[in-house]
TIMI-2910 file (N, C-alpha, C, CB; in pm, 1 decimal, decimal comma, always signed):
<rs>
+----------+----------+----------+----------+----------+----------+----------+----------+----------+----------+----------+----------+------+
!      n_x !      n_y !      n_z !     ca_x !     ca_y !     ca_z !      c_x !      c_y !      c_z !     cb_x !     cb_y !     cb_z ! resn !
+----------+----------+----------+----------+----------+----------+----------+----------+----------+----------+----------+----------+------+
! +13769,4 !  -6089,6 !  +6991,8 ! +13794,0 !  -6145,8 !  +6861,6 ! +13837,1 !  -6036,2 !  +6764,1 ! +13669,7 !  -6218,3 !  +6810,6 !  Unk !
! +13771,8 !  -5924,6 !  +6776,2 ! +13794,9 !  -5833,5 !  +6673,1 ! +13956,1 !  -5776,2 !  +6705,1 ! +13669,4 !  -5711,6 !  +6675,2 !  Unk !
! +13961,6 !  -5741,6 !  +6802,9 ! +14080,5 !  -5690,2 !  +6874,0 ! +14229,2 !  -5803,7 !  +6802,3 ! +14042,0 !  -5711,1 !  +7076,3 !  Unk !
! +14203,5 !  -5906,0 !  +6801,4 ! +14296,8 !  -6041,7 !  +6750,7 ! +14308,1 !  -6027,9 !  +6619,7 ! +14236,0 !  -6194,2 !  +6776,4 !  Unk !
! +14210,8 !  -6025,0 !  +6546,2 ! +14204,0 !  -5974,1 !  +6435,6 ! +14291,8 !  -5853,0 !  +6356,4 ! +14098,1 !  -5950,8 !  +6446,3 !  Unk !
! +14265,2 !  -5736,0 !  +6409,5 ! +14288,5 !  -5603,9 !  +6392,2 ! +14479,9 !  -5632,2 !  +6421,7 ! +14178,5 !  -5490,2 !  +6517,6 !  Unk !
! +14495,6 !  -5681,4 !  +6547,6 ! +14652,4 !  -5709,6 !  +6537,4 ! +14726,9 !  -5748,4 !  +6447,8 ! +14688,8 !  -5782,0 !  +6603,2 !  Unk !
! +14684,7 !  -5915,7 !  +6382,4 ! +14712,7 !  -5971,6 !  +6311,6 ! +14736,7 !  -5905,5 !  +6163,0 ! +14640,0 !  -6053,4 !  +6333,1 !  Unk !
! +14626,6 !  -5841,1 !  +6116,5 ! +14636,8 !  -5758,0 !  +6037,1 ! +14772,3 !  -5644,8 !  +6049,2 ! +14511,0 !  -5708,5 !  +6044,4 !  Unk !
! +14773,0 !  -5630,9 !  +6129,2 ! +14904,4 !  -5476,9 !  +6164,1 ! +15037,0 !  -5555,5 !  +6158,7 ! +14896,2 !  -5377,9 !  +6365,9 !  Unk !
! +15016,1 !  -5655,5 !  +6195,2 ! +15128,9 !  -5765,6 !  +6194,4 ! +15182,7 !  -5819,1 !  +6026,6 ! +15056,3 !  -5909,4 !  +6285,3 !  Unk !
! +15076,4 !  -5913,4 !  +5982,2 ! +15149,2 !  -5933,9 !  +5837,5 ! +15114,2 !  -5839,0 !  +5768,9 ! +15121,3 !  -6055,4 !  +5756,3 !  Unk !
! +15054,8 !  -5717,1 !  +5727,8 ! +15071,6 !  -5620,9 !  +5640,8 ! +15129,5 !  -5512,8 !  +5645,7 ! +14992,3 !  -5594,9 !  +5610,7 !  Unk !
! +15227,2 !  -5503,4 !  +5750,0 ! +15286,9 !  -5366,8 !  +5790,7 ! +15411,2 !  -5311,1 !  +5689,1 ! +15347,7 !  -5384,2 !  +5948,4 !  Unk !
! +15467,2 !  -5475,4 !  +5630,7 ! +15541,0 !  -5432,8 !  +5505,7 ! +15494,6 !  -5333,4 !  +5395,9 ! +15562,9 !  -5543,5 !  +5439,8 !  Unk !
! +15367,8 !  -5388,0 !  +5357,4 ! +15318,7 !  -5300,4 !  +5252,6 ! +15192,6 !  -5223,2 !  +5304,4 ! +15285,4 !  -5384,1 !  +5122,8 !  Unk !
! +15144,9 !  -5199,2 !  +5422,0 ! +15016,1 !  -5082,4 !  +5385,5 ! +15086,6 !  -5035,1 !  +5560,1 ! +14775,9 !  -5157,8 !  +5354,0 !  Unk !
! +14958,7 !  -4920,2 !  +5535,2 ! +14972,1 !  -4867,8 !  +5690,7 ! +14781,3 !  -4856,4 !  +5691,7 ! +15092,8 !  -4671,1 !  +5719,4 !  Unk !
! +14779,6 !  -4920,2 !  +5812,4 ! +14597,6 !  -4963,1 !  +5841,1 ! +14596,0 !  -4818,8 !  +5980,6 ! +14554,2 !  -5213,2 !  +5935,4 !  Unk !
! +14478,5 !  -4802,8 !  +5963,6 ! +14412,6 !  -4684,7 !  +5964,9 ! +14315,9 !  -4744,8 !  +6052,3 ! +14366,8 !  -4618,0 !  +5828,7 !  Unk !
! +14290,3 !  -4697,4 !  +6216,5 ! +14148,5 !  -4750,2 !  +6298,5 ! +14098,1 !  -4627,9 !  +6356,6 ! +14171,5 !  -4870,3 !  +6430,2 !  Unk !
! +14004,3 !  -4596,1 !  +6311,1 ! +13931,6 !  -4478,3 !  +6359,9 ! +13795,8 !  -4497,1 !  +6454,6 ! +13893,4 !  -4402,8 !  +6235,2 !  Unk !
! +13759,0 !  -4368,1 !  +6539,2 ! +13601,3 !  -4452,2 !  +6620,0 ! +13602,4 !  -4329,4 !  +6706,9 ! +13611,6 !  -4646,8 !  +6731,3 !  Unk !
! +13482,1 !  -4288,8 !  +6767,5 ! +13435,5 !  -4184,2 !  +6862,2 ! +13408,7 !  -4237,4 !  +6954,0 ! +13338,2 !  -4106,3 !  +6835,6 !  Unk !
! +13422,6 !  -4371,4 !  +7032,7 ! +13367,6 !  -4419,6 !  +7105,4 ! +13522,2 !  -4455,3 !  +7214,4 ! +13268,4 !  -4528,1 !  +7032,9 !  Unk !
! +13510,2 !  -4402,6 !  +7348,0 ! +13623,9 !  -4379,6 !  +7442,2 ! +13663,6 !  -4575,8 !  +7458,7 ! +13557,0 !  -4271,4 !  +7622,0 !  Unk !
! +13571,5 !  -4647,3 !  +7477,0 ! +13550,7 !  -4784,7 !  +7513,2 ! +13655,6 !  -4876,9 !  +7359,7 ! +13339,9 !  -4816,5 !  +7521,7 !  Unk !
! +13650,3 !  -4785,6 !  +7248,2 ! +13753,4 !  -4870,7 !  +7147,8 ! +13875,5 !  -4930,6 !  +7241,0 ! +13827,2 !  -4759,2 !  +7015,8 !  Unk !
! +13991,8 !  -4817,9 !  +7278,6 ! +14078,2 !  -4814,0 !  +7299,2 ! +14111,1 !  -4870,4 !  +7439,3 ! +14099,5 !  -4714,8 !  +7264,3 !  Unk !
! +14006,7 !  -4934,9 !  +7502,2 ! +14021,5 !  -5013,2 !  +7679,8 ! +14029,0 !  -5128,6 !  +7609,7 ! +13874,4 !  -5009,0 !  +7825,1 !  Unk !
! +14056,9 !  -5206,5 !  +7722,7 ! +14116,8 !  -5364,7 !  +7764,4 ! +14155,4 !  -5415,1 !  +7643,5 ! +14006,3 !  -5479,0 !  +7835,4 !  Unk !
! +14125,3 !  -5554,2 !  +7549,0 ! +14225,3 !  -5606,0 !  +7506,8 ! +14278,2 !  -5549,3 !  +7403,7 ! +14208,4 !  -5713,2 !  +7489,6 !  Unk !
! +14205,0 !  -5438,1 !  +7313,7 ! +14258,6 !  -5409,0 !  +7198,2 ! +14363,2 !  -5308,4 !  +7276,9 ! +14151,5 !  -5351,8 !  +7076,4 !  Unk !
! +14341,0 !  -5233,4 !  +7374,5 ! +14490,0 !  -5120,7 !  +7356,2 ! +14586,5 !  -5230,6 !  +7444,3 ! +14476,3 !  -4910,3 !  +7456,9 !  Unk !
! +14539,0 !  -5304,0 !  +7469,9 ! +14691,7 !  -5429,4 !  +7533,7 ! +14768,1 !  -5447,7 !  +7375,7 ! +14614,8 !  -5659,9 !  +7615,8 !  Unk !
! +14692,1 !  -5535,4 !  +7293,3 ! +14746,6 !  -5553,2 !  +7182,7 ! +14815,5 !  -5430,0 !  +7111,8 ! +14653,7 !  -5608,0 !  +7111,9 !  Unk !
! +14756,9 !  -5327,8 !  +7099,5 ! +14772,7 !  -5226,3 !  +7001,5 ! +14872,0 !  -5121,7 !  +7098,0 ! +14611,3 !  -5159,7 !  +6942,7 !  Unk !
! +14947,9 !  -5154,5 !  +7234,2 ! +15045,2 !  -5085,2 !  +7308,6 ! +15173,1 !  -5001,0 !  +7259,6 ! +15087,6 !  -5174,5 !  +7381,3 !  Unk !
! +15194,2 !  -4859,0 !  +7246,9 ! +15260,4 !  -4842,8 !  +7176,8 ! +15236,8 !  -4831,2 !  +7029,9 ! +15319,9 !  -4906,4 !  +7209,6 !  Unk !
! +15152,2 !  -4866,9 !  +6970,7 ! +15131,6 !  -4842,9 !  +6806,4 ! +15009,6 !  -4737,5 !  +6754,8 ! +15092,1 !  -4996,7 !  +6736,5 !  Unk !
! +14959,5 !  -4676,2 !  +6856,6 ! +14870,8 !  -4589,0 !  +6854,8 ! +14835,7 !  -4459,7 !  +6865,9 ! +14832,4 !  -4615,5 !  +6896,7 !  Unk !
! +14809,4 !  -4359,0 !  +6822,1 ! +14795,1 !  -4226,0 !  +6866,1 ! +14643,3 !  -4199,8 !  +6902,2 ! +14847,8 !  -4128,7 !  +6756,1 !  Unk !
! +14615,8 !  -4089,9 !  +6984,3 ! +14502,8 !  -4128,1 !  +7016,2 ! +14486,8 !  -3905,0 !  +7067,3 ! +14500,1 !  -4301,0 !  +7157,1 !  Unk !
! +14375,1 !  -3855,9 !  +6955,2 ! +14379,2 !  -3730,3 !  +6986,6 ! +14239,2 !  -3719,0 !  +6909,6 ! +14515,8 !  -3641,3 !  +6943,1 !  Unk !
! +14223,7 !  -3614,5 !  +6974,4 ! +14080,3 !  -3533,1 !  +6949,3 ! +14042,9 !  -3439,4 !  +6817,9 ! +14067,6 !  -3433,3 !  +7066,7 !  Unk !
! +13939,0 !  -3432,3 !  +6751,9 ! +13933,2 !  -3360,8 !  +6651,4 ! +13798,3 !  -3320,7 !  +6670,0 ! +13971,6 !  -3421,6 !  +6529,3 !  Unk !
! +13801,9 !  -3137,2 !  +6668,9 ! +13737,8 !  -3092,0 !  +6712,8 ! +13599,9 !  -3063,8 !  +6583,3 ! +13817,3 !  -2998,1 !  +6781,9 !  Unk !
! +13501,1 !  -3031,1 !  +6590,5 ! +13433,0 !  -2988,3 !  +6442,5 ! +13428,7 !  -2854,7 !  +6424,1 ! +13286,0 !  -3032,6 !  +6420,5 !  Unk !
! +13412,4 !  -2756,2 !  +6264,3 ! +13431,8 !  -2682,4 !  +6214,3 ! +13373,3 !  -2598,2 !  +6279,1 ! +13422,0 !  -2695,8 !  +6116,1 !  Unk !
! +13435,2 !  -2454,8 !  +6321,4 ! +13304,9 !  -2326,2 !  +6373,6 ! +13214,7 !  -2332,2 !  +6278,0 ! +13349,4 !  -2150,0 !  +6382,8 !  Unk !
! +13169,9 !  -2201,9 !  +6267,3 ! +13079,8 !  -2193,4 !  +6172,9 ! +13143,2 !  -2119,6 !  +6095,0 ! +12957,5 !  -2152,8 !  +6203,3 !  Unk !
! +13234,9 !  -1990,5 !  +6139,8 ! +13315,1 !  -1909,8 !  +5992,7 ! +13400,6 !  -2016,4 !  +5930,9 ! +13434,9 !  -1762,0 !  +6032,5 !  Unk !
! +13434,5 !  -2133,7 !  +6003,1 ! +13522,9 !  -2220,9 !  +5866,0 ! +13467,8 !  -2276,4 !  +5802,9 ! +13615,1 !  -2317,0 !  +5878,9 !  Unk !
! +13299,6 !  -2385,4 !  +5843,3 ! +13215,9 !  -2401,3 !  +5806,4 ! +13195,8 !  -2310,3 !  +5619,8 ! +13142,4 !  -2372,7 !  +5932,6 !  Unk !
! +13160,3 !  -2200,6 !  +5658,2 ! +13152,4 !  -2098,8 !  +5544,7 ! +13236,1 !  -2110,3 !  +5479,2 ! +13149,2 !  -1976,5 !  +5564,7 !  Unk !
! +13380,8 !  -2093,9 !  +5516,8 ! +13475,5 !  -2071,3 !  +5421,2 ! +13522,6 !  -2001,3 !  +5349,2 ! +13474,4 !  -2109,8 !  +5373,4 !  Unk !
+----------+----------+----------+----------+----------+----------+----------+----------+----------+----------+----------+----------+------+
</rs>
């Protein structure tokens, strides 16, 4: 359901916004939502701060 949803959305609002799906969880991006979402997705890793950037 959510997955149907989330399309639909990308579908009539693509004129005016760009939607944003974020998540740490590998299981988002299996079965129906990356069927739907094929091609419209990037999908990369972001690592967290050492500690000297941390500091700053």
């Amino acid at each position: 359901q959510w997955e149907k949803v989330v399309n639909s959305y990308s579908q009539d609002y693509s004129d005016s916004y760009e939607i944003f799906i974020t998540g740490s969880n590998s299981k988002m991006l299996s079965g129906d939502l990356a069927t739907l979402l094929s091609g419209r997705y990037v999908s990369f890793e972001v690592f967290p701060y050492s500690y000297s950037e941390y500091l700053g």
